[in-house]
C-alpha positions as MATLAB code, in Angstrom:
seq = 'XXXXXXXXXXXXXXXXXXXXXXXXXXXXXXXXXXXXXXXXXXXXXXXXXXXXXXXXXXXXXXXXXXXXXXXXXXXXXXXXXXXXXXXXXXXXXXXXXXXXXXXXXXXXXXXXXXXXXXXXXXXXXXXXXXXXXXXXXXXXXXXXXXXXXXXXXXXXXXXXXXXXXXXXXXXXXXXXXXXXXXXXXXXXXXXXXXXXXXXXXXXXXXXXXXXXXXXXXXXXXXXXXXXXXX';
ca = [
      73.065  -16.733 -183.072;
      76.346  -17.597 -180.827;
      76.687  -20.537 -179.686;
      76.172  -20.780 -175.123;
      79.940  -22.011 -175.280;
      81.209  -19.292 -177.922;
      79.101  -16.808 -175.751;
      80.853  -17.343 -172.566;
      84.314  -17.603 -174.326;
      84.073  -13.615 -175.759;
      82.506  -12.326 -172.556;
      85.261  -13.828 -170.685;
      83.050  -16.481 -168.606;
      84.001  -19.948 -167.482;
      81.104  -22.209 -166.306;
      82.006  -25.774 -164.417;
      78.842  -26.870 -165.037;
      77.531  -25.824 -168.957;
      74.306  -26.676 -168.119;
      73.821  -23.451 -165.854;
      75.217  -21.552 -168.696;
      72.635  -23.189 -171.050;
      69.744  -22.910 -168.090;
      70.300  -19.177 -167.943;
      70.252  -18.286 -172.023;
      66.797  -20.369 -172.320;
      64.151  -17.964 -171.804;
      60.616  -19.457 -171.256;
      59.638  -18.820 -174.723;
      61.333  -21.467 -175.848;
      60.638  -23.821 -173.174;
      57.237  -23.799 -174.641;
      58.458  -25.087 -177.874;
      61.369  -27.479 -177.253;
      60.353  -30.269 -174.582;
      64.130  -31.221 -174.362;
      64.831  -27.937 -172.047;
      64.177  -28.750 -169.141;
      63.925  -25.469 -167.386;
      63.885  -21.462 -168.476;
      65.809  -19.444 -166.408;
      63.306  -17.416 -164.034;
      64.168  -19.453 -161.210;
      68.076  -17.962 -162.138;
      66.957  -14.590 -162.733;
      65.318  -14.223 -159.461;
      68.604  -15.300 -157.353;
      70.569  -12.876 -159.834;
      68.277  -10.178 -158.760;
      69.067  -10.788 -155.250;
      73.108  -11.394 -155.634;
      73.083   -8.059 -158.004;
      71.579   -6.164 -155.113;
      74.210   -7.258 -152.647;
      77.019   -6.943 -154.591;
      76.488   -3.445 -156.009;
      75.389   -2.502 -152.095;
      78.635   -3.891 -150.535;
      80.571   -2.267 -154.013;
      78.894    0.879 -153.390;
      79.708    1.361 -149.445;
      83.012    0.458 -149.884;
      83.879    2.388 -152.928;
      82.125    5.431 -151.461;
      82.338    5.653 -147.791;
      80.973    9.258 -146.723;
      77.840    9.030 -149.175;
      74.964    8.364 -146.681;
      72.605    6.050 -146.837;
      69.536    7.546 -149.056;
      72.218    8.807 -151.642;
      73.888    4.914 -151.677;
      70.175    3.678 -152.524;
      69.589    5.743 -155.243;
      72.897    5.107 -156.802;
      72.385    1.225 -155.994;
      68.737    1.521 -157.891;
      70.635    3.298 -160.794;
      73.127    0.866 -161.314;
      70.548   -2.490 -161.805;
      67.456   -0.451 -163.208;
      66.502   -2.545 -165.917;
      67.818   -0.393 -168.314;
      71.136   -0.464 -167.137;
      71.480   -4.124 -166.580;
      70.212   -4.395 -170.342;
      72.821   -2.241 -171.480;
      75.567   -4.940 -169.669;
      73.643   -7.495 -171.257;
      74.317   -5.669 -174.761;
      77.543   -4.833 -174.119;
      78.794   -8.930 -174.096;
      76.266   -9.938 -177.206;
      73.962  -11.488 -174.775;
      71.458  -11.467 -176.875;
      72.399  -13.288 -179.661;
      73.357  -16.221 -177.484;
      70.040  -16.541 -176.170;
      67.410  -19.453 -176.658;
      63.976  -18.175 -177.609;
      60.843  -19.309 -179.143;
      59.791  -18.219 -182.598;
      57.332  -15.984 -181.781;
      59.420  -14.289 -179.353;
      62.697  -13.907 -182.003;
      60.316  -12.519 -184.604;
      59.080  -10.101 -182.265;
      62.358   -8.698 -181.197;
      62.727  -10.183 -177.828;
      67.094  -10.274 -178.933;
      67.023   -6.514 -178.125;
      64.271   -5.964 -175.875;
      65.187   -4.467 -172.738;
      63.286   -6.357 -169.939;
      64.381   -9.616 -171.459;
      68.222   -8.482 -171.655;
      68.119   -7.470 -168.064;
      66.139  -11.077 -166.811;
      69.028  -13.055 -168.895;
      71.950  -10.903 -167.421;
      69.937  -11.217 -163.912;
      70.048  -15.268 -165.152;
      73.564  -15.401 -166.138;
      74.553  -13.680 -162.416;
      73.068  -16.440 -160.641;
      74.351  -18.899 -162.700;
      77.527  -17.819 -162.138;
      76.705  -17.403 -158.209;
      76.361  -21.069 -158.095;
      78.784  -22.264 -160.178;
      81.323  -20.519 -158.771;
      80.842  -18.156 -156.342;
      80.754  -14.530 -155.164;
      84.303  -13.966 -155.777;
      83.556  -14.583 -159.464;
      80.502  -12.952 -159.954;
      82.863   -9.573 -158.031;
      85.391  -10.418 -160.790;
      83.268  -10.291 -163.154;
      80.865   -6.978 -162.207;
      83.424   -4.771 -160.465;
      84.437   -3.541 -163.951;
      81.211   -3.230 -165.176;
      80.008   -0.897 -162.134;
      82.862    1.147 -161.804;
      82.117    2.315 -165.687;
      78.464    2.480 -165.033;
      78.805    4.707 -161.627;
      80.952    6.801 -163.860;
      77.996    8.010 -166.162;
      75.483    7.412 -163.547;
      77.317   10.219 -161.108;
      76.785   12.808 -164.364;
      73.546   13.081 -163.175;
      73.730   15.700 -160.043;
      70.678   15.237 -158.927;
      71.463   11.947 -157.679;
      73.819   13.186 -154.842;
      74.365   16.096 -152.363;
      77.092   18.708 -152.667;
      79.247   17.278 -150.305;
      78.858   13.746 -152.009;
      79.699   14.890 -155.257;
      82.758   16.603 -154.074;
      84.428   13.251 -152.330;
      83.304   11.442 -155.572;
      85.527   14.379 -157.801;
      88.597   14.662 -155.166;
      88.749   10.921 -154.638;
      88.827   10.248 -158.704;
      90.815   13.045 -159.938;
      93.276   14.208 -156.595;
      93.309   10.893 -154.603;
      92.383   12.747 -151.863;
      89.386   13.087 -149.384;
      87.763   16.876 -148.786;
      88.429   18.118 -144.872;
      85.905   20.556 -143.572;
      86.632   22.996 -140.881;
      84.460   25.370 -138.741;
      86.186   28.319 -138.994;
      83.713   30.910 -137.352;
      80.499   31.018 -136.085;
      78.343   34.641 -134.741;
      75.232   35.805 -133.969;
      72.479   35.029 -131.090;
      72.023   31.517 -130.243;
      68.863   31.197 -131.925;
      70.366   32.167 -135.146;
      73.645   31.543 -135.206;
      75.759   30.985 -138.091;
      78.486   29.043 -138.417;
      81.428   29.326 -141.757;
      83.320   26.055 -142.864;
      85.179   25.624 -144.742;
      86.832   22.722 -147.114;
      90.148   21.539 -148.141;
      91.278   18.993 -150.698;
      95.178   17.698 -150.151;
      97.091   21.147 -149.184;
      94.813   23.786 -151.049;
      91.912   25.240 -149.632;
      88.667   24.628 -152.506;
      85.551   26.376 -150.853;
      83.802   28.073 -147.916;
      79.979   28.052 -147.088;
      78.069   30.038 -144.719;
      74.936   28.495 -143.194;
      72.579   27.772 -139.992;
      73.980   24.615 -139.155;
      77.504   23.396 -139.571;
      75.983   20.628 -142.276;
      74.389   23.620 -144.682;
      77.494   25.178 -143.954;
      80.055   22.445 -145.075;
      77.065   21.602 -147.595;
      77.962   25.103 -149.073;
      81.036   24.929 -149.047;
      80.908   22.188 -150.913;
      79.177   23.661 -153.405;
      81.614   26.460 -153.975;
      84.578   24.011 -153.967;
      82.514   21.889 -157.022;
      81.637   25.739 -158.779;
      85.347   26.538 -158.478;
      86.437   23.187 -159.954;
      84.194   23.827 -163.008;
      81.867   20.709 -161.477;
      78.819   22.728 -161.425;
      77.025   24.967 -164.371;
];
């Protein structure tokens, strides 16, 4: 068990007012047995919720500004699934820190994931109004950028293009260009060849019915010739 004060010492938090701190470890478990507490921290957990959602939105279209909209929801939805929010939770020992009721402890609420992720919800909006946005961006921006990191592994989760302005931008510094280089055939089935370029070297070429499948392709042959795809 660690202490609410020790807690928010090793995970590098500084509350103004304790008693948010306190409000947002006691889960309702324990309300039930100690009539001191004077609230569990649902009421937290449900403004965390909504400050988690903003933040990682805002994070996510700045950090990734040609990723369209459907591909920056499903990376947003990856990054506070309750698994992942758990794992934060783990990662600063928030569940030895918290307050629960006997039954609760015994049954292994310390390491269960939908508690972790409702007391790391708690804990945002505790820190939302103790101190502000700016804090709880302090705080988080780490934590994403890691997360995004292992959440981007998974493919499926983006488009070709997508996935290639995630690579160039983390390992060249650079955004991908695409070019229409050619297009033939009758108008009603034309095709059109782009292709891409990273800094100064050229890194694929696609061929498709549509300048989008085409750049889309090309994509796709820039990511097989970086080794990004199996």
């Amino acid at each position: 068990m660690i202490l609410p004060d020790d807690f928010a010492r090793q995970a590098g938090l500084v509350f103004s007012d304790p008693g948010l701190l306190r409000r947002a470890l006691t889960h309702r478990s324990y309300l039930n047995e100690h009539t001191e507490a004077l609230e569990d921290n649902e009421r937290l957990e449900f403004l965390g919720d909504a400050v988690l959602d903003c933040l990682t939105g805002a994070w996510l279209y700045e950090r990734f500004p040609e990723i369209d909209e459907g591909q920056l929801t499903r990376l947003r939805s990856a990054l506070v699934r309750t698994e992942q929010l758990a794992g934060f939770a783990s990662q600063i020992r928030m569940g030895e820190a918290l307050l629960l009721g006997k039954g609760e402890e015994a049954s292994g609420g310390r390491d269960r994931a939908a508690l972790l992720c409702g007391a790391f919800e708690a804990l945002i909006g505790a820190l939302y109004l103790d101190s502000g946005m700016e804090n709880v961006n302090e705080f988080m921006e780490p934590r994403l950028e890691s997360a995004v990191a292992v959440v981007l592994e998974d493919d499926s989760l983006l488009d070709a293009r997508s996935l290639l302005q995630v690579w160039a931008q983390a390992e060249l510094g650079e955004t991908p260009r695409y070019r229409t280089v050619e297009s033939y055939g009758p108008d009603h089935a034309r095709e059109f060849v782009v292709e891409v370029a990273v800094g100064k070297d050229l890194r694929g070429r696609g061929t498709g019915r549509s300048k989008q499948s085409a750049a889309q392709g090309a994509a796709t042959d820039a990511l097989s010739q970086a080794g990004r795809l199996s």
